[in-house]
FIPALUM-31498 format. One record per atom (N, C-alpha, C): residue number from 1; residue in one letter; atom name; x, y, z. Coordinates in steps of 0.2 Angstrom, whole numbers, plus 5000, padded with zeros to 4 digits. Last residue first. Layout:
N
+-----+------+------+------+------+------+
| seq | type | atom |    X |    Y |    Z |
+-----+------+------+------+------+------+
| NUM |    A |   CA |    X |    Y |    Z |
...
+-----+------+------+------+------+------+
//
This chain:
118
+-----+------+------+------+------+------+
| seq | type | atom |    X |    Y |    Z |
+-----+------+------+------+------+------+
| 118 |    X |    N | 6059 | 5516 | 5769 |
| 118 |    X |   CA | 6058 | 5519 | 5762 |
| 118 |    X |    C | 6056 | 5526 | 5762 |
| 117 |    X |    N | 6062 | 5509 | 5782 |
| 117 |    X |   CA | 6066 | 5513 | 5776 |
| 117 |    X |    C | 6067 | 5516 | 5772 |
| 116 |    X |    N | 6049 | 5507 | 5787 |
| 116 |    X |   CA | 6052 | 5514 | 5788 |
| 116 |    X |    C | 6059 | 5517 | 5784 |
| 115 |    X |    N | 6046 | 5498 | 5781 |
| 115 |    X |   CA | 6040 | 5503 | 5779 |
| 115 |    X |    C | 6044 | 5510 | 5781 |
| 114 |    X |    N | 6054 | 5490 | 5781 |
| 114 |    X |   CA | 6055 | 5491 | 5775 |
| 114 |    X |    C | 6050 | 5495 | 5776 |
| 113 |    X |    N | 6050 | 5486 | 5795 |
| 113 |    X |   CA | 6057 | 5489 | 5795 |
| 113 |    X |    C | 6059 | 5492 | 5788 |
| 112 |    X |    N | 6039 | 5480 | 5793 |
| 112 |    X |   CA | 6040 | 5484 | 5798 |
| 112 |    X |    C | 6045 | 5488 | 5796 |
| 111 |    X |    N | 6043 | 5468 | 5788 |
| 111 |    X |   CA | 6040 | 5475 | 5781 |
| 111 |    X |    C | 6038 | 5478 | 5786 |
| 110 |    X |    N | 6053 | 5461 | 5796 |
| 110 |    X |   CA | 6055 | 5465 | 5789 |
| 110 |    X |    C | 6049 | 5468 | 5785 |
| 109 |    X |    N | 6044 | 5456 | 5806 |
| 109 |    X |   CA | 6050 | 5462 | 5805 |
| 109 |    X |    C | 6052 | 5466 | 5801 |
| 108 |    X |    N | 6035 | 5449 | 5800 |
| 108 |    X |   CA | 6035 | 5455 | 5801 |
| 108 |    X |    C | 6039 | 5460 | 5803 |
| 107 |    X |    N | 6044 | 5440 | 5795 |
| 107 |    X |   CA | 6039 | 5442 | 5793 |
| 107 |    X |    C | 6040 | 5449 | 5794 |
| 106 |    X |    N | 6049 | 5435 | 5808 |
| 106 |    X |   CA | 6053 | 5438 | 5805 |
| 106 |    X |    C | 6050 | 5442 | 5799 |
| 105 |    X |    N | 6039 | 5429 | 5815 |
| 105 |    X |   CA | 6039 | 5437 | 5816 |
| 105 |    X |    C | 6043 | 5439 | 5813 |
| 104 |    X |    N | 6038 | 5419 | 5805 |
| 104 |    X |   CA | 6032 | 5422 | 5806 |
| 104 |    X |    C | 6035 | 5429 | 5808 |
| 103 |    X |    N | 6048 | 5412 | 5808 |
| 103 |    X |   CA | 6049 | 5413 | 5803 |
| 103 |    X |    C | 6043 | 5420 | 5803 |
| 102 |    X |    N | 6057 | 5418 | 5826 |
| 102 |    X |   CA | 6053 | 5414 | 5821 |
| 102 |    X |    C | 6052 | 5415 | 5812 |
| 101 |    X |    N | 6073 | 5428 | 5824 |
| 101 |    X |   CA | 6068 | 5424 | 5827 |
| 101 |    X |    C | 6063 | 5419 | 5823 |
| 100 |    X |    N | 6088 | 5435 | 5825 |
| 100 |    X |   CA | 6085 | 5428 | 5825 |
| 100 |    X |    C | 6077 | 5427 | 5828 |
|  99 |    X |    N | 6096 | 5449 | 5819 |
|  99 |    X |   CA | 6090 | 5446 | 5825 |
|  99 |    X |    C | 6088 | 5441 | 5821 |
|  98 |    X |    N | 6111 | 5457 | 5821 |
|  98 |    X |   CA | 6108 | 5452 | 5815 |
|  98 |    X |    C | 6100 | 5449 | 5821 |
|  97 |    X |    N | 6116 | 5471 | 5814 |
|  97 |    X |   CA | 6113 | 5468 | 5819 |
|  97 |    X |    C | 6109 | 5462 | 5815 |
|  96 |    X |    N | 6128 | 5482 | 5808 |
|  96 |    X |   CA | 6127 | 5477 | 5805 |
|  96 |    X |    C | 6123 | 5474 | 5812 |
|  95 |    X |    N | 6132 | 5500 | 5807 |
|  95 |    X |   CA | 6133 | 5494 | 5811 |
|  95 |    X |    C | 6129 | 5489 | 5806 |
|  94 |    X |    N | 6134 | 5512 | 5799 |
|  94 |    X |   CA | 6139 | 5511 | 5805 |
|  94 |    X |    C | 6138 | 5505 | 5807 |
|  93 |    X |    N | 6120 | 5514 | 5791 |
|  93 |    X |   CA | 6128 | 5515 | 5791 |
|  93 |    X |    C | 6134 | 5514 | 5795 |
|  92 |    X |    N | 6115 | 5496 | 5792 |
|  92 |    X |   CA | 6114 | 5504 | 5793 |
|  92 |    X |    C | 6123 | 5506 | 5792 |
|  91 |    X |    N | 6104 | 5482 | 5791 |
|  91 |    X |   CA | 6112 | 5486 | 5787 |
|  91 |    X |    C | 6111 | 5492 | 5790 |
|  90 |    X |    N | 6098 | 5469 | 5798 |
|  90 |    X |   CA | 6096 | 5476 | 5797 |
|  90 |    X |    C | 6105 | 5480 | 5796 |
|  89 |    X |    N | 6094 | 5453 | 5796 |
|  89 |    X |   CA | 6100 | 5458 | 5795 |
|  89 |    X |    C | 6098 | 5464 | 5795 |
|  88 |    X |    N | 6086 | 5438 | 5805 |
|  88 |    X |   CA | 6087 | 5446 | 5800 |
|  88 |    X |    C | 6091 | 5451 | 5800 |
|  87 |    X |    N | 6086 | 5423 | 5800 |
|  87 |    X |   CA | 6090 | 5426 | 5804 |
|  87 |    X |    C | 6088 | 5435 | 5799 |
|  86 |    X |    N | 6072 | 5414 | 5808 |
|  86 |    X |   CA | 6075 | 5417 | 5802 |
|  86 |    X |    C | 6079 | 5421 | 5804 |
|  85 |    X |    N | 6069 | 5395 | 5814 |
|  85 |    X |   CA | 6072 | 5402 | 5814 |
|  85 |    X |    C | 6072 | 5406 | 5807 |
|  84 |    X |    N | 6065 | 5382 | 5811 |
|  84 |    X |   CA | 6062 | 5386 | 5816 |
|  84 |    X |    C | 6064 | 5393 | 5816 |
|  83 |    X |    N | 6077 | 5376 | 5805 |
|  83 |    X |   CA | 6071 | 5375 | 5802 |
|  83 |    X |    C | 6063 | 5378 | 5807 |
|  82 |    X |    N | 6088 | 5387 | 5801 |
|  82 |    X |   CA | 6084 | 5384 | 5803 |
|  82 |    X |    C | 6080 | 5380 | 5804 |
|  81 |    X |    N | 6086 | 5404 | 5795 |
|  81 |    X |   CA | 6092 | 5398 | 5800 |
|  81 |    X |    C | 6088 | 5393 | 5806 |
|  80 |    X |    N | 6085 | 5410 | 5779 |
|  80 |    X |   CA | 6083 | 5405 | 5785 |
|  80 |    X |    C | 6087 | 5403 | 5787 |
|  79 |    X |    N | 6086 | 5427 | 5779 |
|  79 |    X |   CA | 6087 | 5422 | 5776 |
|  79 |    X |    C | 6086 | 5415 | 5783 |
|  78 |    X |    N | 6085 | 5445 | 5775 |
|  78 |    X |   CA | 6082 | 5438 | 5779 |
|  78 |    X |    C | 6084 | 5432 | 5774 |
|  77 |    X |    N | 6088 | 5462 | 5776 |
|  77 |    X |   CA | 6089 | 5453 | 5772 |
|  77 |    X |    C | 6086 | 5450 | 5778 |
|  76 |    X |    N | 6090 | 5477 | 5774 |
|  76 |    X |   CA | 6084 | 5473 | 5776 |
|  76 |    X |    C | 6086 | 5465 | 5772 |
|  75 |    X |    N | 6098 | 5493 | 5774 |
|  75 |    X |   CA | 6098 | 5488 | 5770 |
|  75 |    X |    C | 6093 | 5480 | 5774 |
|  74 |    X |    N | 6100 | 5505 | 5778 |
|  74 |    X |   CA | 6101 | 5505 | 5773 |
|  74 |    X |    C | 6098 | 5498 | 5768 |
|  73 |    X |    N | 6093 | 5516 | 5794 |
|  73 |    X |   CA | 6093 | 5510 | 5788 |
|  73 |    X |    C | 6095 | 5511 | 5783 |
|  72 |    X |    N | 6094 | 5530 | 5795 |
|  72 |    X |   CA | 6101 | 5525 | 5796 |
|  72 |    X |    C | 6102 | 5522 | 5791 |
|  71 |    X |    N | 6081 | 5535 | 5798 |
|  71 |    X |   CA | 6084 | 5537 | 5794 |
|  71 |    X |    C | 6092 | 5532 | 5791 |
|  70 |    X |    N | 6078 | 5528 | 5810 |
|  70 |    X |   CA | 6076 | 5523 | 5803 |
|  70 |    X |    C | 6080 | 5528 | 5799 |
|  69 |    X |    N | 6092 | 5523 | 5823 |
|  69 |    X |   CA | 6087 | 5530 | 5820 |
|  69 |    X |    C | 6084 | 5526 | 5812 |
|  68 |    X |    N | 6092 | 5514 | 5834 |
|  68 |    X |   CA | 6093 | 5514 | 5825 |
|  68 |    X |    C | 6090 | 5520 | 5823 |
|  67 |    X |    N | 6100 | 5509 | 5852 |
|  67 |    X |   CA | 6094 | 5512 | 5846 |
|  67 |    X |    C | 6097 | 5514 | 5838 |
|  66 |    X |    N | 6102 | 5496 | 5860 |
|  66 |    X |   CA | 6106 | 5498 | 5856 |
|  66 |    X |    C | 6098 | 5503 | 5855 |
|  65 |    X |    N | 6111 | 5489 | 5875 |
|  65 |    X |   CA | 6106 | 5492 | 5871 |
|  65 |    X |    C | 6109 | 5495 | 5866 |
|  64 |    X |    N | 6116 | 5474 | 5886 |
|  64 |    X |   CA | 6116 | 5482 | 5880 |
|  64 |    X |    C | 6112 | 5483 | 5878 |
|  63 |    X |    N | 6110 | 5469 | 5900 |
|  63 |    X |   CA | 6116 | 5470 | 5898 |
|  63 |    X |    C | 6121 | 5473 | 5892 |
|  62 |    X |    N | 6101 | 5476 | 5912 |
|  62 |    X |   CA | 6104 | 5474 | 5907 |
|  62 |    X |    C | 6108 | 5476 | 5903 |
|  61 |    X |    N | 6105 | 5468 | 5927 |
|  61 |    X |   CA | 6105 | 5472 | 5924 |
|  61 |    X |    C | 6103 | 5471 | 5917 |
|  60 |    X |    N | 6111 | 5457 | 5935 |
|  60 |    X |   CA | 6106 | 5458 | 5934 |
|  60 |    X |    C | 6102 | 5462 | 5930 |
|  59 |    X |    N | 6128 | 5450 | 5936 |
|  59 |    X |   CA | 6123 | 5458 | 5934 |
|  59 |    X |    C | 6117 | 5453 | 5934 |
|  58 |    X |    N | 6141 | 5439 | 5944 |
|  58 |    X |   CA | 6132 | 5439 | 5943 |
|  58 |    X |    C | 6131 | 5449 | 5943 |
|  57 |    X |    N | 6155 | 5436 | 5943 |
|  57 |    X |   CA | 6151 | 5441 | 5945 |
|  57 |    X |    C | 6146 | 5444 | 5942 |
|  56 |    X |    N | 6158 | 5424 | 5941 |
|  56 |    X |   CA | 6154 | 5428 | 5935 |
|  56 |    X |    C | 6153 | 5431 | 5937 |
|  55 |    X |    N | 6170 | 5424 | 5951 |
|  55 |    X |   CA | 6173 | 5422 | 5944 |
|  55 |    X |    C | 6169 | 5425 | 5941 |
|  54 |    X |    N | 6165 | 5427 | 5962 |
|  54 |    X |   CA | 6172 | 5432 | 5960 |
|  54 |    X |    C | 6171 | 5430 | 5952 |
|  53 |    X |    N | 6155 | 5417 | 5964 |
|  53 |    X |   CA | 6152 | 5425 | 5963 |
|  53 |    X |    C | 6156 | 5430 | 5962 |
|  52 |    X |    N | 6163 | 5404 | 5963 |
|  52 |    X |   CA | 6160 | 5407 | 5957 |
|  52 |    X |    C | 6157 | 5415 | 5957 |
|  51 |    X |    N | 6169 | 5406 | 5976 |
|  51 |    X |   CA | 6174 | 5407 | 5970 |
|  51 |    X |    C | 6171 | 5409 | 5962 |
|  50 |    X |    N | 6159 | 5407 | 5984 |
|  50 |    X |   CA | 6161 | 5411 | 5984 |
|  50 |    X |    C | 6165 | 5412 | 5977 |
|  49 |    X |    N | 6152 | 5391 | 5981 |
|  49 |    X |   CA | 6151 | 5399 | 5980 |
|  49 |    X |    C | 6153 | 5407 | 5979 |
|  48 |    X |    N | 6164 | 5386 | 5988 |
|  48 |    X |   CA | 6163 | 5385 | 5978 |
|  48 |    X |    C | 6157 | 5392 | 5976 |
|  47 |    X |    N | 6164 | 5388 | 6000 |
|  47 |    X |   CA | 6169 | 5390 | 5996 |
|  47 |    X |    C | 6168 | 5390 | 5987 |
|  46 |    X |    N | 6150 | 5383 | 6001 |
|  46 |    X |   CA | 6152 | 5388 | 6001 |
|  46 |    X |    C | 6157 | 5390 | 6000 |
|  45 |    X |    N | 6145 | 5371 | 5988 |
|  45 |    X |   CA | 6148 | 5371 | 5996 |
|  45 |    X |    C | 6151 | 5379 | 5995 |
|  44 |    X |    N | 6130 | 5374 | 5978 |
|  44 |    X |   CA | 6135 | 5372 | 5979 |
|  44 |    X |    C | 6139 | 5374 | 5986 |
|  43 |    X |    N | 6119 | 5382 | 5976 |
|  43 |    X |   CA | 6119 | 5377 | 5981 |
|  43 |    X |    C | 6124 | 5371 | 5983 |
|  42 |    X |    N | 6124 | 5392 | 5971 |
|  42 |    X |   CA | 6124 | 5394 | 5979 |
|  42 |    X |    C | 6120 | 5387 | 5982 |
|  41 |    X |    N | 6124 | 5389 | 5956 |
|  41 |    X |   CA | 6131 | 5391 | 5961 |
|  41 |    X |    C | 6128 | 5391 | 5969 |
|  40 |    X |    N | 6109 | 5388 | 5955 |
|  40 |    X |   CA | 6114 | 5383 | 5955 |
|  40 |    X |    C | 6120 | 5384 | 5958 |
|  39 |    X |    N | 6107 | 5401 | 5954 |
|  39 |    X |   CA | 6104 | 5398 | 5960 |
|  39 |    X |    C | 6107 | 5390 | 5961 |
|  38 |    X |    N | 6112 | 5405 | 5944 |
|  38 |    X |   CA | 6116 | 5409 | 5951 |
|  38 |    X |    C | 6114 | 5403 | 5956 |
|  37 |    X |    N | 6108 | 5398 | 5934 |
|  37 |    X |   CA | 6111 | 5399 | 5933 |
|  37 |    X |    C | 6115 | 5402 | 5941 |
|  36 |    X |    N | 6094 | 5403 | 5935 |
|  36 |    X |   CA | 6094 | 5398 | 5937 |
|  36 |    X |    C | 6104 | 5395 | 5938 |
|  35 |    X |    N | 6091 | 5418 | 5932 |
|  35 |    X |   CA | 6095 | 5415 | 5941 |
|  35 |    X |    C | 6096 | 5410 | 5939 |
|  34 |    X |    N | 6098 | 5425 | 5915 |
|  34 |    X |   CA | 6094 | 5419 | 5922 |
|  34 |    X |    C | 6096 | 5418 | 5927 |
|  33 |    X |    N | 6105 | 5440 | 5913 |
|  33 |    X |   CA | 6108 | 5432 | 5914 |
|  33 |    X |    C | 6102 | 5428 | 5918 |
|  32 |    X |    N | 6094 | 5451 | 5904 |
|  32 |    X |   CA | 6099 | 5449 | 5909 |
|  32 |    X |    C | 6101 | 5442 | 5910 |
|  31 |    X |    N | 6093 | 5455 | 5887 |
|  31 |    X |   CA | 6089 | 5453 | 5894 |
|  31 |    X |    C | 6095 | 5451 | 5900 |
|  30 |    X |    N | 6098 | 5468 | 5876 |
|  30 |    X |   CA | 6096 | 5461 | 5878 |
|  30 |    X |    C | 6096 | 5460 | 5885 |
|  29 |    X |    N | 6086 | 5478 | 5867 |
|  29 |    X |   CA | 6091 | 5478 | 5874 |
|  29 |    X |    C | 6091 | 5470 | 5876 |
|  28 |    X |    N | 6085 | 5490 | 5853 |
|  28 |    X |   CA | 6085 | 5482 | 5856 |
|  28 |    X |    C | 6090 | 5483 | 5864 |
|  27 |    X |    N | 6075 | 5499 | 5842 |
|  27 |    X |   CA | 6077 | 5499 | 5850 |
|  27 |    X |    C | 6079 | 5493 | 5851 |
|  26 |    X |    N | 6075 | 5509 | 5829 |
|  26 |    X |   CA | 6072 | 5503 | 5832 |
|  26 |    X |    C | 6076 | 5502 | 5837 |
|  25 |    X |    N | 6063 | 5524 | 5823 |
|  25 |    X |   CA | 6068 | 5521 | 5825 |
|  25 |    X |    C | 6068 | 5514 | 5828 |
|  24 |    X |    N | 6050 | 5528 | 5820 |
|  24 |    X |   CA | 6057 | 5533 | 5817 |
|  24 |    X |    C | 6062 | 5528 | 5822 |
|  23 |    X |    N | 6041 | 5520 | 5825 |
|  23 |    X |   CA | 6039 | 5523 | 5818 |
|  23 |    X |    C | 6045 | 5529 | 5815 |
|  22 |    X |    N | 6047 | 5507 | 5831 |
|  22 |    X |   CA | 6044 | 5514 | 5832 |
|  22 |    X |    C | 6044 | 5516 | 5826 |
|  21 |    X |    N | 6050 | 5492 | 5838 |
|  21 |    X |   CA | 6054 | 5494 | 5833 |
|  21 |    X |    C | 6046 | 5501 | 5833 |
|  20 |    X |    N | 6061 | 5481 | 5851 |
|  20 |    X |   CA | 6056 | 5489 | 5850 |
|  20 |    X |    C | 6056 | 5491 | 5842 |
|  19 |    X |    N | 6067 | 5468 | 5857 |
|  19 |    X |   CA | 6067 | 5472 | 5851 |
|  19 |    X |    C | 6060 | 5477 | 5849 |
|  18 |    X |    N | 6073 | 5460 | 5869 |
|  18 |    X |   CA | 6068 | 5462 | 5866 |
|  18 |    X |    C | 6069 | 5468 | 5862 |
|  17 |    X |    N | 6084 | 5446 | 5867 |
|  17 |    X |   CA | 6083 | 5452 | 5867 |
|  17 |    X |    C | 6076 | 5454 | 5867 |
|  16 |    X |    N | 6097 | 5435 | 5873 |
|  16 |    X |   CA | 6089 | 5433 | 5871 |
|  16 |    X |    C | 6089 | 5444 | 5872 |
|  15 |    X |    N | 6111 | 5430 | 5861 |
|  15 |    X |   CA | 6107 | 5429 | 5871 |
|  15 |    X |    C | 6098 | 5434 | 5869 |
|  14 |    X |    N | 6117 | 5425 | 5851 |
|  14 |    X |   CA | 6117 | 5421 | 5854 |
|  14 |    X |    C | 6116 | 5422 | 5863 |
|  13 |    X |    N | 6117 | 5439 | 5846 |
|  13 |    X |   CA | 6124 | 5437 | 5845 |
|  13 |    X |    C | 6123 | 5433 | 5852 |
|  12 |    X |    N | 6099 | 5441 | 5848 |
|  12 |    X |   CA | 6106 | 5444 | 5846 |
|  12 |    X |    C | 6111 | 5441 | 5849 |
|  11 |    X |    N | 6085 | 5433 | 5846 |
|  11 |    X |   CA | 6091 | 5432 | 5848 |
|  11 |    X |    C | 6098 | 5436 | 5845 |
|  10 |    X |    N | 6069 | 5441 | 5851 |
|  10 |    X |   CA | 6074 | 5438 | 5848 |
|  10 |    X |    C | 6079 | 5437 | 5850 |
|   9 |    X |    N | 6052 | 5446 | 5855 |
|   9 |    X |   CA | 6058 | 5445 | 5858 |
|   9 |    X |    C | 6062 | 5441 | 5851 |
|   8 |    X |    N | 6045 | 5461 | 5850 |
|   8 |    X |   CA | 6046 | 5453 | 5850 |
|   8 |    X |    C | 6055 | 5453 | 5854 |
|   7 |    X |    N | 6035 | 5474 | 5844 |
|   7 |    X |   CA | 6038 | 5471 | 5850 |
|   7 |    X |    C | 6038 | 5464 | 5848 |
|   6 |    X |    N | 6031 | 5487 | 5832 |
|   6 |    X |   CA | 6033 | 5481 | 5833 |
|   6 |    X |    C | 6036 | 5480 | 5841 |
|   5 |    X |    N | 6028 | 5502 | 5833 |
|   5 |    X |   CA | 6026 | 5498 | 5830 |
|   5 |    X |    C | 6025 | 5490 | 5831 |
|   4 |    X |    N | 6024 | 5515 | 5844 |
|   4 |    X |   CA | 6026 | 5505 | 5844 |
|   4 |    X |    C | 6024 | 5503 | 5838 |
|   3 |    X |    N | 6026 | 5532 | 5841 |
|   3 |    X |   CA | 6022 | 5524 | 5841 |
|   3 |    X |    C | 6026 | 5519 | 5840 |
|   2 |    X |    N | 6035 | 5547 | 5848 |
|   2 |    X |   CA | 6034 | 5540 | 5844 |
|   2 |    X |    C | 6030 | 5535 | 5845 |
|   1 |    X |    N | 6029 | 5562 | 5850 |
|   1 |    X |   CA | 6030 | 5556 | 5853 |
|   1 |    X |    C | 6030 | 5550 | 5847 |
+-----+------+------+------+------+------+
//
């Protein structure tokens, strides 16, 4: 069985994710659409509800996932975005994911992530 290394929330390709990272691989699934957003469509006039729950057709689901086997990783950058954020790059052979978070947990994402690449 694998151990949790790491848990935080961040930002993939501008929607909010939780991000697993395990002592042989790293896991992210971004979070579902807020009601506040639905609960606003439905206080509008009933014909304008209906047009919106055709148009977004509200999931609650989640909406992707992704897993990284660590053997994958290639590659680990960070760079500031921000004056609140750091954006991190994890390289692997087939994909490019970028996670936006605090400066701090970027921190530790990255020697999380550099313990398992090595």
């Amino acid at each position: 069985m694998s151990d949790l290394i790491l848990h935080t929330k961040s930002r993939i390709g501008g929607k909010n994710a939780d991000v697993h990272i395990y002592n042989n691989r790293v896991e992210w699934a971004l979070e579902p659409h807020s009601m506040g957003y639905n609960i606003t469509a439905l206080v509008l006039p009933l014909f304008t509800v209906f047009l919106s729950l055709i148009w977004m057709r509200p999931s609650f689901k989640t909406q992707a996932t992704e897993v990284i086997p660590a053997s994958k990783i290639t590659s680990i950058q960070t760079k500031k975005d921000g004056p609140v954020n750091t954006k991190v790059t994890v390289i692997t052979s087939g994909n490019t994911i970028e996670f936006r978070t605090s400066h701090d947990k970027a921190a530790a994402i990255k020697v999380a992530l550099t313990g398992l690449a090595v």
